[in-house]
DRENBARO-810260 format. One record per residue: residue number from 1; residue in three letters; x, y, z of N, C-alpha, C, O in turn. Coordinates in steps of 0.05 Angstrom, whole numbers, plus 32768, in hexadecimal, padded with zeros to 4 digits. Layout:
// DRENBARO-810260
  seq  type  n.east  n.north  n.up  ca.east  ca.north  ca.up  c.east  c.north  c.up  o.east  o.north  o.up
  NUM   ALA       X        Y     Z        X         Y      Z       X        Y     Z       X        Y     Z
...
// end
This chain:
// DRENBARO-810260
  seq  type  n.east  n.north  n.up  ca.east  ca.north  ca.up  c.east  c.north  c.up  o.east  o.north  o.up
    1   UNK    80ED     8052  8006     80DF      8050   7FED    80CC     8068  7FEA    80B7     8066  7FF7
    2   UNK    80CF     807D  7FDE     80C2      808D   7FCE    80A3     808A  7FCC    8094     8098  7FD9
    3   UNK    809E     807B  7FC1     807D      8076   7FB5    807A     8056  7FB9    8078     804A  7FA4
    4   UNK    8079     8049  7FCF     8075      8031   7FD6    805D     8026  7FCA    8049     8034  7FC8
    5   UNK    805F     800C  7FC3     8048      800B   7FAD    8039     7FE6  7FC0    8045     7FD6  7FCD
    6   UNK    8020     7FE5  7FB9     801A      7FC6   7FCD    800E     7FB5  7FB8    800F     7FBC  7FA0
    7   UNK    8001     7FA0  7FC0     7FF4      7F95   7FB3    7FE0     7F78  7FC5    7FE8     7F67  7FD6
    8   UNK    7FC9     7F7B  7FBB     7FBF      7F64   7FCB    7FA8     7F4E  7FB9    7F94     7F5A  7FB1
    9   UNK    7FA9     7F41  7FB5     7F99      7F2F   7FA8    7F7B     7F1C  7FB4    7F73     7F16  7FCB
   10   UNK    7F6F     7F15  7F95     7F5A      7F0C   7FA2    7F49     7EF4  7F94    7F41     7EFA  7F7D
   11   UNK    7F43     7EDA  7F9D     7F37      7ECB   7F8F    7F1B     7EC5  7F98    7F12     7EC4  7FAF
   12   UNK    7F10     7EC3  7F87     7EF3      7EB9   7F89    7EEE     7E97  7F93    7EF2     7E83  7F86
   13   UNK    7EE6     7E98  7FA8     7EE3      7E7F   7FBA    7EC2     7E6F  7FAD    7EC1     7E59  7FA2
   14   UNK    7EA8     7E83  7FB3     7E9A      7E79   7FA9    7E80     7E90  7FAC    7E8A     7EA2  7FBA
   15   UNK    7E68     7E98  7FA6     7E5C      7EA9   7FA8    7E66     7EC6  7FA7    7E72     7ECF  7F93
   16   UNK    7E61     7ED3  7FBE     7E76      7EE8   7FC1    7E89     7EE6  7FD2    7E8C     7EFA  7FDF
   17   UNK    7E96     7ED4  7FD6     7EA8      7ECD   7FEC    7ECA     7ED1  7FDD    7ED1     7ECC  7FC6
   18   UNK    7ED9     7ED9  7FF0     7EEE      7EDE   7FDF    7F07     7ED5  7FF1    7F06     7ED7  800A
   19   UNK    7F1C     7ECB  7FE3     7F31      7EC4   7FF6    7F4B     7EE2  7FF3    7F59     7EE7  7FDF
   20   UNK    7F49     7EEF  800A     7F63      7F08   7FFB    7F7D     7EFB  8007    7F81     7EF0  801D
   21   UNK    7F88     7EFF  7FF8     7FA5      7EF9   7FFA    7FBA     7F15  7FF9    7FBA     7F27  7FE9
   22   UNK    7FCE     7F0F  8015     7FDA      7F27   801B    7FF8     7F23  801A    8009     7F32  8024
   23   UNK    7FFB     7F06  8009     8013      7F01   8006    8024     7EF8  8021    801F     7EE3  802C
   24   UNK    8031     7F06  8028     804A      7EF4   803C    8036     7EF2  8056    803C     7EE1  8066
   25   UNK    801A     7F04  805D     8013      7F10   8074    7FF9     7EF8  8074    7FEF     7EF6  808A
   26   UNK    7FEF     7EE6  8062     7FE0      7ED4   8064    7FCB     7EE0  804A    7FD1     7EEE  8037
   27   UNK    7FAF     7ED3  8052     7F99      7ED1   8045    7F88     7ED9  8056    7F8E     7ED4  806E
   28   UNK    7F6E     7EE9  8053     7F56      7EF3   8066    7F42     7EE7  804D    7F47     7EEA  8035
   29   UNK    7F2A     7ED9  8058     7F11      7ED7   8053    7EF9     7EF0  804D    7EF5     7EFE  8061
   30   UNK    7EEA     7EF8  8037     7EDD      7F0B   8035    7EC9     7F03  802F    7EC8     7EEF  8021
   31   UNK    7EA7     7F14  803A     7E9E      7F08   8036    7E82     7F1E  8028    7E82     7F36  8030
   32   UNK    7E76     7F18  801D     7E59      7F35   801F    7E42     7F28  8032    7E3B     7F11  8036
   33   UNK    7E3B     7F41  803E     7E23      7F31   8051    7E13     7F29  803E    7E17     7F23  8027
   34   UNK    7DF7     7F29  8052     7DDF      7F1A   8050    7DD5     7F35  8042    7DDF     7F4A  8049
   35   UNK    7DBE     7F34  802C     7DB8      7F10   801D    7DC5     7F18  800A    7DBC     7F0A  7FF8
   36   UNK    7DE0     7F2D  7FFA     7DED      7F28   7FE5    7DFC     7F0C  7FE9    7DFD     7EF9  7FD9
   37   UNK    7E0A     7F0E  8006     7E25      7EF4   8001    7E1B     7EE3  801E    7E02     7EDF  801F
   38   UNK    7E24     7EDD  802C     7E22      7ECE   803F    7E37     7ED3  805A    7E3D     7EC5  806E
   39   UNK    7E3E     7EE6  8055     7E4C      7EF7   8075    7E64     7EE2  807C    7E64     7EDB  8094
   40   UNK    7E72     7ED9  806F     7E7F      7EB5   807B    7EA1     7EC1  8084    7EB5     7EB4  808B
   41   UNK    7E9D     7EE4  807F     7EB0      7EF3   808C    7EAE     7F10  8085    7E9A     7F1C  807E
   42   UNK    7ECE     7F1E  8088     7EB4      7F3C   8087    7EBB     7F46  806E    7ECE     7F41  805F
   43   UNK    7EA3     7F5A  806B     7EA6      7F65   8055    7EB0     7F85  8049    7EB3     7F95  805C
   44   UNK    7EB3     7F8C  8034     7EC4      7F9E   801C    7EBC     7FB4  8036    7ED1     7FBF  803F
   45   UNK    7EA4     7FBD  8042     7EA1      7FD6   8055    7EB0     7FDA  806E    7EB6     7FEE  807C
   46   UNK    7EB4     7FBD  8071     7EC6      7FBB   8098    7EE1     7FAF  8090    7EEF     7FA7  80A2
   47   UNK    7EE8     7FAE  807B     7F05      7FAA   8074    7F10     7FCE  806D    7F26     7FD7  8072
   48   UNK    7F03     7FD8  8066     7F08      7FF8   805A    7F09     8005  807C    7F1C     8010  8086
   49   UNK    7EEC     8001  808C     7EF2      800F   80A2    7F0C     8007  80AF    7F1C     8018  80B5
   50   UNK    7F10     7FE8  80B5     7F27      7FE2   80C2    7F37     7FE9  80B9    7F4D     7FEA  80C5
   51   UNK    7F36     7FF2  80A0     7F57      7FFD   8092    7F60     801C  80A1    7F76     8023  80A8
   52   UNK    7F47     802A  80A3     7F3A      8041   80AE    7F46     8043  80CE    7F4E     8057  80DA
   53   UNK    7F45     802C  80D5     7F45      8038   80EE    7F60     8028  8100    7F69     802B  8117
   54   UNK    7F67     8018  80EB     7F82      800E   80EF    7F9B     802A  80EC    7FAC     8033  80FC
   55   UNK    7F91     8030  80D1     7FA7      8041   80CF    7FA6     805D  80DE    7FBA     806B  80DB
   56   UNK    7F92     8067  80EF     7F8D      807C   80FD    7F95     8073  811B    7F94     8085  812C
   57   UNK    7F9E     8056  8123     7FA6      804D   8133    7FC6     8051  8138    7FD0     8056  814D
   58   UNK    7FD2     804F  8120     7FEB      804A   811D    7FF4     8063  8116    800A     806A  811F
   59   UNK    7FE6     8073  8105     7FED      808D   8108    7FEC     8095  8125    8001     808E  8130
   60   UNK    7FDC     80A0  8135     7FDB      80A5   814F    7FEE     809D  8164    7FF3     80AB  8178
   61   UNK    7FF9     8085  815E     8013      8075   816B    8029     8080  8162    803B     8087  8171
   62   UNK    802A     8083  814F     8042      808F   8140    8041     80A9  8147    8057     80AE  8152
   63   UNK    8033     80BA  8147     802F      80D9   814E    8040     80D9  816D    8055     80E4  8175
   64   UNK    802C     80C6  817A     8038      80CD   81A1    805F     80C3  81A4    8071     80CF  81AF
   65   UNK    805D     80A6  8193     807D      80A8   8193    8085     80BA  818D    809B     80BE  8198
   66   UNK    807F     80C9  817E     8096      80D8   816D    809A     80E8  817E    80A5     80FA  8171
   67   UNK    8098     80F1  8196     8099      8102   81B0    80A3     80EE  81C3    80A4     80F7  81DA
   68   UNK    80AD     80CE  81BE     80B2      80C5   81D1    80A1     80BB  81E5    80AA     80B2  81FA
   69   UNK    8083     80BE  81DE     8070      80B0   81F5    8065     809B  81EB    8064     8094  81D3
   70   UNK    805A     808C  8204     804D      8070   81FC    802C     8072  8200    8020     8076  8215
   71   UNK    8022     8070  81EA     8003      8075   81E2    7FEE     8055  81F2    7FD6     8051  81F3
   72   UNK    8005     8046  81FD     7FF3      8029   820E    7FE4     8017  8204    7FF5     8007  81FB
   73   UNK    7FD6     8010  8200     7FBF      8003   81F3    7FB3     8005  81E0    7F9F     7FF6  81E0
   74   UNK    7FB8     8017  81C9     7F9F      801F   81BE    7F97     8008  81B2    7FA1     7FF2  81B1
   75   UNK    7F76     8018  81A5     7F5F      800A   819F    7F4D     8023  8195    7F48     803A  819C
   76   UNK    7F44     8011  817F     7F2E      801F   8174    7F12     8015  816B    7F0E     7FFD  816C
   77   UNK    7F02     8023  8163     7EE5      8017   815E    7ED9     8027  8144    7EDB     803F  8142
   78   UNK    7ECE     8019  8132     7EC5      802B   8113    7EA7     8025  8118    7E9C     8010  8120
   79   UNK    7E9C     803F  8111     7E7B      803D   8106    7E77     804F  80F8    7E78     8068  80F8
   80   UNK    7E70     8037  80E4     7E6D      8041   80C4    7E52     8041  80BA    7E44     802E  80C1
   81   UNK    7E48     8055  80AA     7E2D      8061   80A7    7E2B     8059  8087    7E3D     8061  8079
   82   UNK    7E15     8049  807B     7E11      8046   805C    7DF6     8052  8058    7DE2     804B  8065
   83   UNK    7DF7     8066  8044     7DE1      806C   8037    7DE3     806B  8014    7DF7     806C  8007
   84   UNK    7DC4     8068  800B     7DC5      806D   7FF7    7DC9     8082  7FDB    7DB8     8094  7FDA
   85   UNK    7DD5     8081  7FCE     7DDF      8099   7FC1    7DDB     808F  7FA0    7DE9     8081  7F93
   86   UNK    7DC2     809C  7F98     7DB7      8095   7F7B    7DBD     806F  7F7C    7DCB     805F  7F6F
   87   UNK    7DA4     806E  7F96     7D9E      8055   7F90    7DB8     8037  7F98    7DBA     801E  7F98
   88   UNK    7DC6     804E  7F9D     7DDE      802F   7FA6    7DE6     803B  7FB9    7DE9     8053  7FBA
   89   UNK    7DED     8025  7FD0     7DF8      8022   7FEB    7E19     8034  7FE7    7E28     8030  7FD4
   90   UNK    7E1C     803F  7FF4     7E39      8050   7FFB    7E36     8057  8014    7E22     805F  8020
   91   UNK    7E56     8052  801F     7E58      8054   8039    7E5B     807C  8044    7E6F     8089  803E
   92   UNK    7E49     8085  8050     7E46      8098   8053    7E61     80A7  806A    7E71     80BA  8066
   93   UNK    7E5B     8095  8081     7E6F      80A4   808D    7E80     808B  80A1    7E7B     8073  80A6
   94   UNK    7E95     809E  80AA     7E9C      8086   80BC    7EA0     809D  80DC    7EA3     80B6  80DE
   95   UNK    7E9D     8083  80F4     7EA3      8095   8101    7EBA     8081  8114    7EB3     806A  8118
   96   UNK    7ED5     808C  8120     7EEB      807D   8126    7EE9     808B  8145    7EE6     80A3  814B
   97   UNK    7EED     8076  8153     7EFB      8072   8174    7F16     806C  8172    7F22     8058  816A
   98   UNK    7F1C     8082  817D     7F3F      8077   8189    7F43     8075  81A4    7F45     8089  81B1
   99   UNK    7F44     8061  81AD     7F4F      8061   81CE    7F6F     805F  81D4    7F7C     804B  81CC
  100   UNK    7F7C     8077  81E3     7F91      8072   81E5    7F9A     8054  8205    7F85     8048  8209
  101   UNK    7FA8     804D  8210     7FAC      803D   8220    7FBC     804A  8237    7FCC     803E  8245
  102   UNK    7FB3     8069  8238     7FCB      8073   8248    7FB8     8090  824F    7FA6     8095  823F
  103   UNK    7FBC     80A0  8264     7FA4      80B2   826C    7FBD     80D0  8264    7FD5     80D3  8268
  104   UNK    7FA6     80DF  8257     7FB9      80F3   8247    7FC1     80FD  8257    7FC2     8112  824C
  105   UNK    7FC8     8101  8269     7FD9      8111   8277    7FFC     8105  827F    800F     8112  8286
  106   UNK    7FFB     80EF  827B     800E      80DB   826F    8017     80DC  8259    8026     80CA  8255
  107   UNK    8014     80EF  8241     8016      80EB   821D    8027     8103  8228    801D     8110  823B
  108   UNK    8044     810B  821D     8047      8126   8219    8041     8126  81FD    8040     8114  81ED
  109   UNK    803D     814D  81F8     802C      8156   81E6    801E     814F  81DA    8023     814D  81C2
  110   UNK    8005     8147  81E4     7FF2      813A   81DB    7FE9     8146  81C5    7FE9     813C  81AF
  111   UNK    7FDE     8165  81CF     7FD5      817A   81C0    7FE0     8176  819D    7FCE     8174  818C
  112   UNK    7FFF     8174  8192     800A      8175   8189    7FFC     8160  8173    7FF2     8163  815C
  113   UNK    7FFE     814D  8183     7FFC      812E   8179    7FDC     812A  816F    7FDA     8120  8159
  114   UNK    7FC6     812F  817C     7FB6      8138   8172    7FB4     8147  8159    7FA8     813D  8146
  115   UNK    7FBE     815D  8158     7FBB      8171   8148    7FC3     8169  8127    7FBA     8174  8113
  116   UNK    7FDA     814E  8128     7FE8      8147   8112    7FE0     812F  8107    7FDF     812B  80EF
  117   UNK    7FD7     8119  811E     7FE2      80F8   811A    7FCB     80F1  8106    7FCB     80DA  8100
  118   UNK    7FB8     8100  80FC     7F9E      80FC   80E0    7FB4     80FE  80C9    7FBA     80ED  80B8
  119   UNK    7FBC     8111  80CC     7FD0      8116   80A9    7FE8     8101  80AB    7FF8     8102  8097
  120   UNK    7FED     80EF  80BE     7FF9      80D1   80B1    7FEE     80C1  80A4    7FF6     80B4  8091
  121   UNK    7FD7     80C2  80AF     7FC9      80A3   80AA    7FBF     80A3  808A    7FAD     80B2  8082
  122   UNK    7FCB     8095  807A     7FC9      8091   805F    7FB4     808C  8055    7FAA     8091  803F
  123   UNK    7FAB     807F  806B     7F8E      806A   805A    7F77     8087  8062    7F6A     8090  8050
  124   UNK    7F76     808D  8073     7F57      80A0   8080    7F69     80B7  8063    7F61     80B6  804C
  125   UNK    7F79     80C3  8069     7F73      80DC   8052    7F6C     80D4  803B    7F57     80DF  8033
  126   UNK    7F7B     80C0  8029     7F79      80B7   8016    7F55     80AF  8010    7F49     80B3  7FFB
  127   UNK    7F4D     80A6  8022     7F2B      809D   8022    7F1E     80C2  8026    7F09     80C7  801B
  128   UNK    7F27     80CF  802F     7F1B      80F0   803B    7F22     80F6  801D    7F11     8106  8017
  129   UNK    7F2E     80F3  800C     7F36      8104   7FF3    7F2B     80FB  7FDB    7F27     810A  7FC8
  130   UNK    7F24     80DA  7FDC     7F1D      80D4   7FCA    7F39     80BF  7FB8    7F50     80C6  7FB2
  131   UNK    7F2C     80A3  7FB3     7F41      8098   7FA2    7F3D     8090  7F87    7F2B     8082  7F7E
  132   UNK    7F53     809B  7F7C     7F4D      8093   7F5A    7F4D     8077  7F50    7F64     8071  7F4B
  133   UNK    7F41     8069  7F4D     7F49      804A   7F3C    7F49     8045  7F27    7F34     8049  7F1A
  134   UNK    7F60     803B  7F1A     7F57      8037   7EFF    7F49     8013  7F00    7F4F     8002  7F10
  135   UNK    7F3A     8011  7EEE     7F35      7FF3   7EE8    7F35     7FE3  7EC9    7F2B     7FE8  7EB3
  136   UNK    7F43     7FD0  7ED3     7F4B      7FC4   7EB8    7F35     7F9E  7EBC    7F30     7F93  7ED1
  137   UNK    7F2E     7F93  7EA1     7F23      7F86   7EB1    7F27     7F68  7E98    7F18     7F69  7E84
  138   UNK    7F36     7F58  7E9A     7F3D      7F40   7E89    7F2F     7F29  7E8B    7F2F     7F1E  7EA1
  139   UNK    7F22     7F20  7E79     7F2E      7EFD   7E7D    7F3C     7EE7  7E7E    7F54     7EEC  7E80
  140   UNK    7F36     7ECF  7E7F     7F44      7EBC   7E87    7F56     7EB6  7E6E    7F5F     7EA0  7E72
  141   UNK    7F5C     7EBD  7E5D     7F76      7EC1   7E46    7F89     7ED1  7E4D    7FA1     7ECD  7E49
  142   UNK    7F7C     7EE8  7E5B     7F8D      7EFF   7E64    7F8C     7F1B  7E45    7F9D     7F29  7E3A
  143   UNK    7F6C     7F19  7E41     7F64      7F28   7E2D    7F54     7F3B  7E3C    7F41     7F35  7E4A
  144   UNK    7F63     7F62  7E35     7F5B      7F73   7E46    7F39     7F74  7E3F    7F38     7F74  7E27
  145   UNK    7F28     7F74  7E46     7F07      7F78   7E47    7F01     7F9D  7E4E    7EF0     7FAD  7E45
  146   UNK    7F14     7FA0  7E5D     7F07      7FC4   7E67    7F22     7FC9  7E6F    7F2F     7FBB  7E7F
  147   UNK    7F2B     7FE0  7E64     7F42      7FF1   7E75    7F3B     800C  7E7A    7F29     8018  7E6E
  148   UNK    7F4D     8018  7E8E     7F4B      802F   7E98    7F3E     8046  7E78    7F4A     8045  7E62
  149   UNK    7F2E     8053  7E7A     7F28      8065   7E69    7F3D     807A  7E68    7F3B     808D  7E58
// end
């Protein structure tokens, strides 16, 4: 597929609490902390890092196969930095742990694999570059209220 396209959905449970739905893969609980929402799972910032650091996972795995080696265990860890920017919270930075499960001298061409396995990972560039959204925004008729400008 060319331009593989996803989709994930989302209902409003109660406050800010949200049920996402991922279709065949289940439902995850979302939640806003304290004191916007009530933390009752995680929220819009550690779903974005995990996306972050999932996919810099799997990039990285994919990099050492592709040489035929086994990367072991990995694991990673995100710490993400929010500051304010004209008054509203934005997540400033992130910072990602990769642990491989295997001692590099075990990886052939590591060097290599290093050097490349960032420009897989869909989600970290795509977030490094900036993403366009359009927003459209209806009611319960299915009468458009706001579309993309």
């Amino acid at each position: 597929m060319e331009n593989p396209a996803f989709e994930v959905k989302l209902a409003l449970i109660d406050h800010y609490k949200f049920e996402v739905d991922f279709g065949e893969f289940g439902q995850l609980i979302t939640d806003e902390h304290e004191p916007v929402g009530h933390g009752e799972g995680p929220g819009p910032s550690q779903l974005l890092a995990a996306a972050v650091a999932n996919c810099l996972a799997a990039s990285l795995m994919f990099a050492i196969r592709k040489y035929k080696g086994d990367p072991g265990k990995v694991t990673a860890k995100v710490q993400g930095d929010m500051e304010r920017v004209d008054g509203r919270l934005r997540i400033s930075s992130m910072q990602v742990e990769l642990n491989l499960g295997q001692a590099a001298d075990q990886i052939d061409k590591l060097d290599r694999v290093l050097e490349q396995f960032e420009n897989f990972c869909v989600v970290t560039q795509s977030v490094r570059n900036g993403i366009h959204v359009d927003v459209t925004v209806l009611d319960d008729d299915g009468q458009v209220l706001k579309s993309p400008e």
